[in-house]
CHARMM-style PDB file with segment names, atoms N, HN, CA, C and O in Angstrom:
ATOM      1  N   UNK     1       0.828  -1.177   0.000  1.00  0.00      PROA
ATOM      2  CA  UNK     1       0.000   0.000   0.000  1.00  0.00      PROA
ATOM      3  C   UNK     1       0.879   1.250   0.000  1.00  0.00      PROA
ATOM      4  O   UNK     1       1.933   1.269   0.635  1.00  0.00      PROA
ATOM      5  N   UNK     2       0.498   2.168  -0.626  1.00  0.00      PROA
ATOM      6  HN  UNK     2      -0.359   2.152  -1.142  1.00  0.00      PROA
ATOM      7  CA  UNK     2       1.377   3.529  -0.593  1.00  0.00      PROA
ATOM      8  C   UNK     2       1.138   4.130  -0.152  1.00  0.00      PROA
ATOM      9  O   UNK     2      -0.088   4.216  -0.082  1.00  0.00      PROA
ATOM     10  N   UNK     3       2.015   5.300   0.699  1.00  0.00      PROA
ATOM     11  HN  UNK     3       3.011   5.230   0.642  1.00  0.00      PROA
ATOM     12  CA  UNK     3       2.076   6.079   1.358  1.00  0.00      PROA
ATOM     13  C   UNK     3       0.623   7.148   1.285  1.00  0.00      PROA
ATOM     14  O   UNK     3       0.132   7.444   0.195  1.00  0.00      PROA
ATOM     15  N   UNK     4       0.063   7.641   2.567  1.00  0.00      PROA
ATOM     16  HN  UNK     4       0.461   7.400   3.452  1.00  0.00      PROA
ATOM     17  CA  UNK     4      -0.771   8.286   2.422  1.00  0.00      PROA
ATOM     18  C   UNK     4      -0.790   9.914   1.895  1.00  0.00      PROA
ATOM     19  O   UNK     4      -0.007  10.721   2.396  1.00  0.00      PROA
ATOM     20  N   UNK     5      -1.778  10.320   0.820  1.00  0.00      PROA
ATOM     21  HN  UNK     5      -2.414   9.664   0.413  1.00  0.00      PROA
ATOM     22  CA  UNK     5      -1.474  11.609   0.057  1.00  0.00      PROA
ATOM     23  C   UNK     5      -2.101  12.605   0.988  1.00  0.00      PROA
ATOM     24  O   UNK     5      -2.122  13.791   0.663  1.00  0.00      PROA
ATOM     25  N   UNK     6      -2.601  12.210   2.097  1.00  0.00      PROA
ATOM     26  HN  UNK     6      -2.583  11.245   2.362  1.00  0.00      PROA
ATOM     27  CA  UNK     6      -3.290  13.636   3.021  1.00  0.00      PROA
ATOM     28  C   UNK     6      -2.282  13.781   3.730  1.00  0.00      PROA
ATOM     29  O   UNK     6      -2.486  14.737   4.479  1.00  0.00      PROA
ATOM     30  N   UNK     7      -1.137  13.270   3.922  1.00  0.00      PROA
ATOM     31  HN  UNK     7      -0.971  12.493   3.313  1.00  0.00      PROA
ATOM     32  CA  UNK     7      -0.348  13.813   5.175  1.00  0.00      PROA
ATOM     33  C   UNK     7       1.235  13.361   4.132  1.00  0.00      PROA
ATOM     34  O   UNK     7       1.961  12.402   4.393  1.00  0.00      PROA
ATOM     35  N   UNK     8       1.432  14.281   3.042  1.00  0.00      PROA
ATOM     36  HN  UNK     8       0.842  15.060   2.830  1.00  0.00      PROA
ATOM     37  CA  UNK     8       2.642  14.286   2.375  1.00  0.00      PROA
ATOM     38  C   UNK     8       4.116  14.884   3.074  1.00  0.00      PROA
ATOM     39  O   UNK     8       4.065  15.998   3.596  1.00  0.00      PROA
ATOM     40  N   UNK     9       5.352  14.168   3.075  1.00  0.00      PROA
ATOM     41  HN  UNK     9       5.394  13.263   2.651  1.00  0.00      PROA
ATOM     42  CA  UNK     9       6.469  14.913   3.304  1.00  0.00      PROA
ATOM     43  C   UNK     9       6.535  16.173   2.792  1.00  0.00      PROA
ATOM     44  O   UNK     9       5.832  16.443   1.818  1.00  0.00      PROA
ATOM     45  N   UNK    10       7.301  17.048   3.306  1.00  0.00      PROA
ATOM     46  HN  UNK    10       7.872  16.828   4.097  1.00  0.00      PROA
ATOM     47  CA  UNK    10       7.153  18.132   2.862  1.00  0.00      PROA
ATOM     48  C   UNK    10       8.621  18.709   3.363  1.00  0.00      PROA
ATOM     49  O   UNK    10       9.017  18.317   4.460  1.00  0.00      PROA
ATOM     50  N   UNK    11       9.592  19.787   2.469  1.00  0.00      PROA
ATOM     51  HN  UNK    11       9.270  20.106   1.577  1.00  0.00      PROA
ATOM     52  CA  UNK    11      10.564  20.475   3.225  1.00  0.00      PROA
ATOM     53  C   UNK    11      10.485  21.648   3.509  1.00  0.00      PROA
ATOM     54  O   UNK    11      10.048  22.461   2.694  1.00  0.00      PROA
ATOM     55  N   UNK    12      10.893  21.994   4.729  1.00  0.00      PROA
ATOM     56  HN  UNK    12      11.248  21.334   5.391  1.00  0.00      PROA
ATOM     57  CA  UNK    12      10.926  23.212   5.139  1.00  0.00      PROA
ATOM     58  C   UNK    12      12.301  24.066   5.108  1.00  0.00      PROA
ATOM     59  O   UNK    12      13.079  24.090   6.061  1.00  0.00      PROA
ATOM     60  N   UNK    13      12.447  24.567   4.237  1.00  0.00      PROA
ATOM     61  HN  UNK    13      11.815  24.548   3.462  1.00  0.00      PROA
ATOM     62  CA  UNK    13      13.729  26.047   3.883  1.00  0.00      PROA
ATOM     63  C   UNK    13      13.805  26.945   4.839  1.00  0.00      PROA
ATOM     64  O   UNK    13      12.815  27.295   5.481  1.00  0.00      PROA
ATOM     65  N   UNK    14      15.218  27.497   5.069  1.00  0.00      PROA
ATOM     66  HN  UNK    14      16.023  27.213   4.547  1.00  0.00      PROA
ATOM     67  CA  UNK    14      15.610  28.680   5.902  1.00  0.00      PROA
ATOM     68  C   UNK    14      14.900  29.728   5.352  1.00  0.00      PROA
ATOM     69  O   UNK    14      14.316  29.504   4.291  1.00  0.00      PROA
ATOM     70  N   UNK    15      14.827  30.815   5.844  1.00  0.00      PROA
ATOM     71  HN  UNK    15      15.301  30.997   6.705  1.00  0.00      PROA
ATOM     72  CA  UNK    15      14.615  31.960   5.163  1.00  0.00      PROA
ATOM     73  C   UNK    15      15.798  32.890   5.259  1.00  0.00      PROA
ATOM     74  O   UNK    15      15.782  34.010   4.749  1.00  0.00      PROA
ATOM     75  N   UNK    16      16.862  32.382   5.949  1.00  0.00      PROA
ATOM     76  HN  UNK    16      16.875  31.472   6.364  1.00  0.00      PROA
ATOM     77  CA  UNK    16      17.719  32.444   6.209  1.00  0.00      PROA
ATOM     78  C   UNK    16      18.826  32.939   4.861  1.00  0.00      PROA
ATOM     79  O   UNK    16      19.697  33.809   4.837  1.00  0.00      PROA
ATOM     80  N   UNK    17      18.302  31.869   3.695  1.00  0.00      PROA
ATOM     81  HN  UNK    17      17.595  31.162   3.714  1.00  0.00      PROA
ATOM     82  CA  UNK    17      18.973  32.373   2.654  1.00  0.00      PROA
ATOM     83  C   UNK    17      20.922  31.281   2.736  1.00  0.00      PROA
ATOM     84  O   UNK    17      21.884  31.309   1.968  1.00  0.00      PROA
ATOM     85  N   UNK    18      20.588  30.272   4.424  1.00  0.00      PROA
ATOM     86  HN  UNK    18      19.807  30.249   5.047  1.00  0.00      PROA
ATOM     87  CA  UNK    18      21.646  29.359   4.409  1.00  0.00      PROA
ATOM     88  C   UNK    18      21.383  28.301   3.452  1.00  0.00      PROA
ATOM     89  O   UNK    18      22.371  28.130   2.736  1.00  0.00      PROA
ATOM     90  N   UNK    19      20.256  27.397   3.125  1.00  0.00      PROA
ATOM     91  HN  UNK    19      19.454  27.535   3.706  1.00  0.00      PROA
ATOM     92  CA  UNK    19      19.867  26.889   2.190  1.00  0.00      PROA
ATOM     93  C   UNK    19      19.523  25.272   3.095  1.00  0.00      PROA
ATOM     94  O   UNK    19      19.221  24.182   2.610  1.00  0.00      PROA
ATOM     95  N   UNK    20      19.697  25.630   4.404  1.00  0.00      PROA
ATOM     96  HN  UNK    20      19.942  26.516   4.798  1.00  0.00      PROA
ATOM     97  CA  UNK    20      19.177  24.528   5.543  1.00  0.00      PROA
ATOM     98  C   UNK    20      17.688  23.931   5.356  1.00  0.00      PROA
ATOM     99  O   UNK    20      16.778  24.576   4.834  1.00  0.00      PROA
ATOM    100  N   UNK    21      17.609  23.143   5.651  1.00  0.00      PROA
ATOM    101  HN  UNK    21      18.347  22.619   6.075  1.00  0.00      PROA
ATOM    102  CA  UNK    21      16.226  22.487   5.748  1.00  0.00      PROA
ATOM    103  C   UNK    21      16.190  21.318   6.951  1.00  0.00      PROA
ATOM    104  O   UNK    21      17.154  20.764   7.479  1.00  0.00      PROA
ATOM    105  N   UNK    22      14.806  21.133   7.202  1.00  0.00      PROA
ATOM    106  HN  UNK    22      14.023  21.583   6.774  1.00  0.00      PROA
ATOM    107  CA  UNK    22      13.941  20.272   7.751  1.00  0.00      PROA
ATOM    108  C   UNK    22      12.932  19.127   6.984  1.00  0.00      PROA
ATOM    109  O   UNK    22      12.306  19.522   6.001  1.00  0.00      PROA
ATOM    110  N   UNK    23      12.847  18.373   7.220  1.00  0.00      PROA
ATOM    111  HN  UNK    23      13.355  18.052   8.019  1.00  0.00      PROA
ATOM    112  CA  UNK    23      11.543  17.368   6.826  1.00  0.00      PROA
ATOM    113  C   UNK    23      10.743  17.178   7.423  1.00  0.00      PROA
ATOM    114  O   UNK    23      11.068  16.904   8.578  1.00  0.00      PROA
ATOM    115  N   UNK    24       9.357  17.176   7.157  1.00  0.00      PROA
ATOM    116  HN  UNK    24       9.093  17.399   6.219  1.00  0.00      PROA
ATOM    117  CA  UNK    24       8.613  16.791   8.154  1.00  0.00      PROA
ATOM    118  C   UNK    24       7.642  16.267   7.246  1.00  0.00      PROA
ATOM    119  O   UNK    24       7.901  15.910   6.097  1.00  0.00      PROA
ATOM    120  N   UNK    25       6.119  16.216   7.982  1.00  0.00      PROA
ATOM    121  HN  UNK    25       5.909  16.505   8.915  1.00  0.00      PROA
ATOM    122  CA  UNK    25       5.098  15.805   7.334  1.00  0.00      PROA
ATOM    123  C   UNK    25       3.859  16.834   7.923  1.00  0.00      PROA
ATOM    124  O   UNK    25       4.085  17.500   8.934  1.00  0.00      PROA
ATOM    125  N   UNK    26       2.831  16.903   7.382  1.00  0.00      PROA
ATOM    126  HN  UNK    26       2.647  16.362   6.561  1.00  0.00      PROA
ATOM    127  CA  UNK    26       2.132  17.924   7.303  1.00  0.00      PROA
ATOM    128  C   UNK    26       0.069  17.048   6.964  1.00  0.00      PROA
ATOM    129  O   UNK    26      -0.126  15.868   6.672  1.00  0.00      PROA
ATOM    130  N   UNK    27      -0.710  17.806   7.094  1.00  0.00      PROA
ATOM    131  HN  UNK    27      -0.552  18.765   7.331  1.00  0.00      PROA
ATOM    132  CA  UNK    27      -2.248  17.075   7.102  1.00  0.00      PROA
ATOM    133  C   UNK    27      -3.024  18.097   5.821  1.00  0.00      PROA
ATOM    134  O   UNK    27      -3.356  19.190   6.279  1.00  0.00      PROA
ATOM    135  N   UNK    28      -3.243  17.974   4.827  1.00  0.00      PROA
ATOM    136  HN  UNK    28      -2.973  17.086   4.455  1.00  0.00      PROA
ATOM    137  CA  UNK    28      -3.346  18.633   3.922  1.00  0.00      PROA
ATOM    138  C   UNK    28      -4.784  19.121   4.163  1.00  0.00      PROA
ATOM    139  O   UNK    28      -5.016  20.296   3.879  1.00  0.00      PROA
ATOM    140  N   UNK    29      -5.674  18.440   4.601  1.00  0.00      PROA
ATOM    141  HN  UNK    29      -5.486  17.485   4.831  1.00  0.00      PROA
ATOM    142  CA  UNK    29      -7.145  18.833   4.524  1.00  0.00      PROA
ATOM    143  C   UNK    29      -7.214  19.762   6.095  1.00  0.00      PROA
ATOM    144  O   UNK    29      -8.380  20.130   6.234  1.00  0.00      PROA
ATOM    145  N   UNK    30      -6.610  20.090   6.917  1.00  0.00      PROA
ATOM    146  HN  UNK    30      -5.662  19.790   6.804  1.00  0.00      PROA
ATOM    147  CA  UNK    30      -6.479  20.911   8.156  1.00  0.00      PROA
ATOM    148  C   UNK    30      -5.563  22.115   7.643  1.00  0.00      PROA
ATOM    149  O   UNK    30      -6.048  23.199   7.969  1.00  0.00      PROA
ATOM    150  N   UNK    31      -4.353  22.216   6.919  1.00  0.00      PROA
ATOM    151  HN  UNK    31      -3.960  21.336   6.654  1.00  0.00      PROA
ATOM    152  CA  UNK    31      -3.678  23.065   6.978  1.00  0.00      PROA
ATOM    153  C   UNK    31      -3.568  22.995   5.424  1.00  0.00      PROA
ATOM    154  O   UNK    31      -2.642  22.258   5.089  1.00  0.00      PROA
ATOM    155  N   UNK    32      -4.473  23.734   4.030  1.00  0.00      PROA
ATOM    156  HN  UNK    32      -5.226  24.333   4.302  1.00  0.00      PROA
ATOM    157  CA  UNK    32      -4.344  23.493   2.852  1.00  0.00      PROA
ATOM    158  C   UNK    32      -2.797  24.839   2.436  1.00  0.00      PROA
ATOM    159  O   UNK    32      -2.148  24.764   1.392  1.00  0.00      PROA
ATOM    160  N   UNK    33      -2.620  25.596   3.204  1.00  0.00      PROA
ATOM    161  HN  UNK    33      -3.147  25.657   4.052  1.00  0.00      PROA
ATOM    162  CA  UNK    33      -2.146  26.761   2.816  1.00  0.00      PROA
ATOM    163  C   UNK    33      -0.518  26.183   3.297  1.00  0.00      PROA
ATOM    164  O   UNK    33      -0.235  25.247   4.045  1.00  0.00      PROA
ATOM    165  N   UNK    34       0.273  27.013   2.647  1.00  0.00      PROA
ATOM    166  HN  UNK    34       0.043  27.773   2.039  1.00  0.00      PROA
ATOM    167  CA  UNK    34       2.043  26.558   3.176  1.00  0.00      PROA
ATOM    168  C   UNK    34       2.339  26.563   4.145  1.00  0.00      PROA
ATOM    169  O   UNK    34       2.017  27.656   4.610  1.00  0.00      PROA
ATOM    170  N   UNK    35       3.015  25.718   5.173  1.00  0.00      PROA
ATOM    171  HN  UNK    35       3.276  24.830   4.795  1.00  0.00      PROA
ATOM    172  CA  UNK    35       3.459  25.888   6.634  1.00  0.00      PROA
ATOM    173  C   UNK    35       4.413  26.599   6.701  1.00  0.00      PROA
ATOM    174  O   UNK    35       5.072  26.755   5.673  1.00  0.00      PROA
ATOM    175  N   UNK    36       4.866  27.361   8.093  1.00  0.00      PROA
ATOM    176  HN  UNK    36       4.330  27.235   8.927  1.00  0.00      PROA
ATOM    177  CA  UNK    36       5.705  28.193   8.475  1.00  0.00      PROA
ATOM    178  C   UNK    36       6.391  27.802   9.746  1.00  0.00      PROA
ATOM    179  O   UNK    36       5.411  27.536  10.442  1.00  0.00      PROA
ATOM    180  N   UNK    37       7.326  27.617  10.418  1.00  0.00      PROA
ATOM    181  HN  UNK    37       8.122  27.833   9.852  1.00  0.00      PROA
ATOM    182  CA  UNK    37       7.542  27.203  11.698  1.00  0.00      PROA
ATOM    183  C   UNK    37       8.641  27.981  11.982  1.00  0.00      PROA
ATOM    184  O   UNK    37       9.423  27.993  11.031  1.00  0.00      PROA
ATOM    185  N   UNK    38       9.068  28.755  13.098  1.00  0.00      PROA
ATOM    186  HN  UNK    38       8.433  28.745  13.870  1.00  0.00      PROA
ATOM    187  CA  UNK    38       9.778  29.081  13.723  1.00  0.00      PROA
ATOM    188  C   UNK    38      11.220  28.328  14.381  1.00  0.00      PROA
ATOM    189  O   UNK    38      11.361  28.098  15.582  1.00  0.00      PROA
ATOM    190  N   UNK    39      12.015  28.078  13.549  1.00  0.00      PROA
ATOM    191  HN  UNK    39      11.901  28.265  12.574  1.00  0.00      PROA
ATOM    192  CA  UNK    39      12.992  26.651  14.241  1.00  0.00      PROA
ATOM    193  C   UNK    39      14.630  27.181  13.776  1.00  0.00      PROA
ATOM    194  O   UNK    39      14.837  27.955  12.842  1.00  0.00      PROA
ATOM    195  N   UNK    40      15.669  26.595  14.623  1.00  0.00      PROA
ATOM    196  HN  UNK    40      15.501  25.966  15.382  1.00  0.00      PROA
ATOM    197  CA  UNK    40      16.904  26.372  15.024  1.00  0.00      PROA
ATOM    198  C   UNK    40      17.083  26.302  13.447  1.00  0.00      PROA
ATOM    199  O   UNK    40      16.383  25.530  12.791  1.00  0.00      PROA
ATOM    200  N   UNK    41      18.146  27.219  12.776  1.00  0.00      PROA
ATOM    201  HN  UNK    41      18.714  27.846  13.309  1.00  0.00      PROA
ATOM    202  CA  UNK    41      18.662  27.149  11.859  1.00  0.00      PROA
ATOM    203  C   UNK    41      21.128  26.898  12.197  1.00  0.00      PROA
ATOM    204  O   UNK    41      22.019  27.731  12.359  1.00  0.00      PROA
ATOM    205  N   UNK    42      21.125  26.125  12.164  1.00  0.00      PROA
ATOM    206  HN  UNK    42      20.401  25.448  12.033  1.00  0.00      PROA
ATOM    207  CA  UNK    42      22.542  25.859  12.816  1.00  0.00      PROA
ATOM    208  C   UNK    42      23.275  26.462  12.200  1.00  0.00      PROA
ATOM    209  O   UNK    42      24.158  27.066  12.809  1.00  0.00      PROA
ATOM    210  N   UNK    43      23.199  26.557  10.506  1.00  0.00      PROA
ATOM    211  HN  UNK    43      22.482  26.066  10.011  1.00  0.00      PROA
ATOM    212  CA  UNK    43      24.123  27.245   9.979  1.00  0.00      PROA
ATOM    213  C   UNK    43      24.212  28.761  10.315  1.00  0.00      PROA
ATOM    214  O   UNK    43      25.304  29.289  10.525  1.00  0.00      PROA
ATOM    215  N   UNK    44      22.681  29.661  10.375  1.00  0.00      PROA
ATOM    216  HN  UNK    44      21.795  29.231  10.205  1.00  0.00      PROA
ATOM    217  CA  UNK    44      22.893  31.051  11.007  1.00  0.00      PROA
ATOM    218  C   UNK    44      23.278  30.809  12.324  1.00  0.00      PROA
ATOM    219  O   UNK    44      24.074  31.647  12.748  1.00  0.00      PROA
ATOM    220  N   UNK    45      22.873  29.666  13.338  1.00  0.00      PROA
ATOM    221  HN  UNK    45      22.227  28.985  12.994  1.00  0.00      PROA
ATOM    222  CA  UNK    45      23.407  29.766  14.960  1.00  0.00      PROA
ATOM    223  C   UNK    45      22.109  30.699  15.393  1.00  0.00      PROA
ATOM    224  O   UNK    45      22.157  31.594  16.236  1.00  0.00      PROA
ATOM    225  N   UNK    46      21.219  30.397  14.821  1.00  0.00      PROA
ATOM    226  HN  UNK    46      21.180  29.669  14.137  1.00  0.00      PROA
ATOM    227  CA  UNK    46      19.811  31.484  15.204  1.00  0.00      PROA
ATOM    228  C   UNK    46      18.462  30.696  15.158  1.00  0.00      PROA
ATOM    229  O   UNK    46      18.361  29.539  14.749  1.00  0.00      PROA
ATOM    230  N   UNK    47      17.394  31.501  15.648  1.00  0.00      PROA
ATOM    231  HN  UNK    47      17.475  32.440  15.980  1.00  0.00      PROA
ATOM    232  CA  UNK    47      15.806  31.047  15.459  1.00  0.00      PROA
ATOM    233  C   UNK    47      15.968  31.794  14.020  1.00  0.00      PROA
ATOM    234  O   UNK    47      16.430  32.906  13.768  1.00  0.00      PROA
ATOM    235  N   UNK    48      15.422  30.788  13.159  1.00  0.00      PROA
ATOM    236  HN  UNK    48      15.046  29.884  13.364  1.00  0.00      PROA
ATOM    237  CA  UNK    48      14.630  31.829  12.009  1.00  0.00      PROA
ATOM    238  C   UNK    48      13.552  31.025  11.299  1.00  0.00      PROA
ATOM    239  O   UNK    48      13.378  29.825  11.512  1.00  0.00      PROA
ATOM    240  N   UNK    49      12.757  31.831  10.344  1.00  0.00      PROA
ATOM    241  HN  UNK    49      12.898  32.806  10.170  1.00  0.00      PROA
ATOM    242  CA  UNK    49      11.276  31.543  10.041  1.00  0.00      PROA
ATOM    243  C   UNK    49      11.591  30.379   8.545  1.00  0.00      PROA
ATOM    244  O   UNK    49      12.244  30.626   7.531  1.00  0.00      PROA
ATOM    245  N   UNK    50      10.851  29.115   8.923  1.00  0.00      PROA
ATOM    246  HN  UNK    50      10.320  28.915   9.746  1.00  0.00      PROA
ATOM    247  CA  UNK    50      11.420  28.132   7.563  1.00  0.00      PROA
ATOM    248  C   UNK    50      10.254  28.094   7.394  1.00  0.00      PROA
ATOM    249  O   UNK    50       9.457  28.017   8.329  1.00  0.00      PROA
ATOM    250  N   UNK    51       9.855  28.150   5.924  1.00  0.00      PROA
ATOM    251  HN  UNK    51      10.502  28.213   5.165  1.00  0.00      PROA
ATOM    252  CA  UNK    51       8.464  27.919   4.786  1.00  0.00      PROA
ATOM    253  C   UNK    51       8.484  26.798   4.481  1.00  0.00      PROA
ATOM    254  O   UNK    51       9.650  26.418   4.373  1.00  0.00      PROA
ATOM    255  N   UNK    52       7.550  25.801   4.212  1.00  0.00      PROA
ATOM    256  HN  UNK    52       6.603  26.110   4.300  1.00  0.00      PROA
ATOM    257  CA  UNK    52       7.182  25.095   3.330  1.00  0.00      PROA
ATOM    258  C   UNK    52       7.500  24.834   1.459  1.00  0.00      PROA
ATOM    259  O   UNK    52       6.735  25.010   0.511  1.00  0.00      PROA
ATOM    260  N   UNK    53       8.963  24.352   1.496  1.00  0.00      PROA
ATOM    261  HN  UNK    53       9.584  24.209   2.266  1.00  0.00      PROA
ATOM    262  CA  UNK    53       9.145  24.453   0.056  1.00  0.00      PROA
ATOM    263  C   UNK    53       8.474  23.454  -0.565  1.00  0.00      PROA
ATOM    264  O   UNK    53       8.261  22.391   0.018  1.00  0.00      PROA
ATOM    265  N   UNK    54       7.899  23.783  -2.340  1.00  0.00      PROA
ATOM    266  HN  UNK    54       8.072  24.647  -2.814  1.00  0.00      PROA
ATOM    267  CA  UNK    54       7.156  22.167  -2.824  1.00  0.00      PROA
ATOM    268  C   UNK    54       7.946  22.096  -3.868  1.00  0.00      PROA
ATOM    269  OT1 UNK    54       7.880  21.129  -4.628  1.00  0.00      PROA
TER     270      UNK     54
END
């Protein structure tokens, strides 16, 4: 059986402009719009804001 399409991987980009990322997974029918999260970017050594890249 294959992976379920309502809750797709998804990466999350620095905004940082370091070119860092995250993976996660996400619920498409609760949150249809791009995620944003506030998280540990190591290469700046800072909090900064990572988007939802597709």
């Amino acid at each position: 059986m294959a992976r379920n399409e309502i809750r797709p991987v998804i990466k999350l980009r620095s905004t940082a402009g370091t070119g860092y990322t995250y993976v996660t997974r996400k619920n498409r029918r609760s949150h249809p719009d791009r995620l944003q999260l506030r998280k540990y970017d190591p290469v700046a050594r800072r909090h900064v804001m990572f988007r939802e890249e597709r």
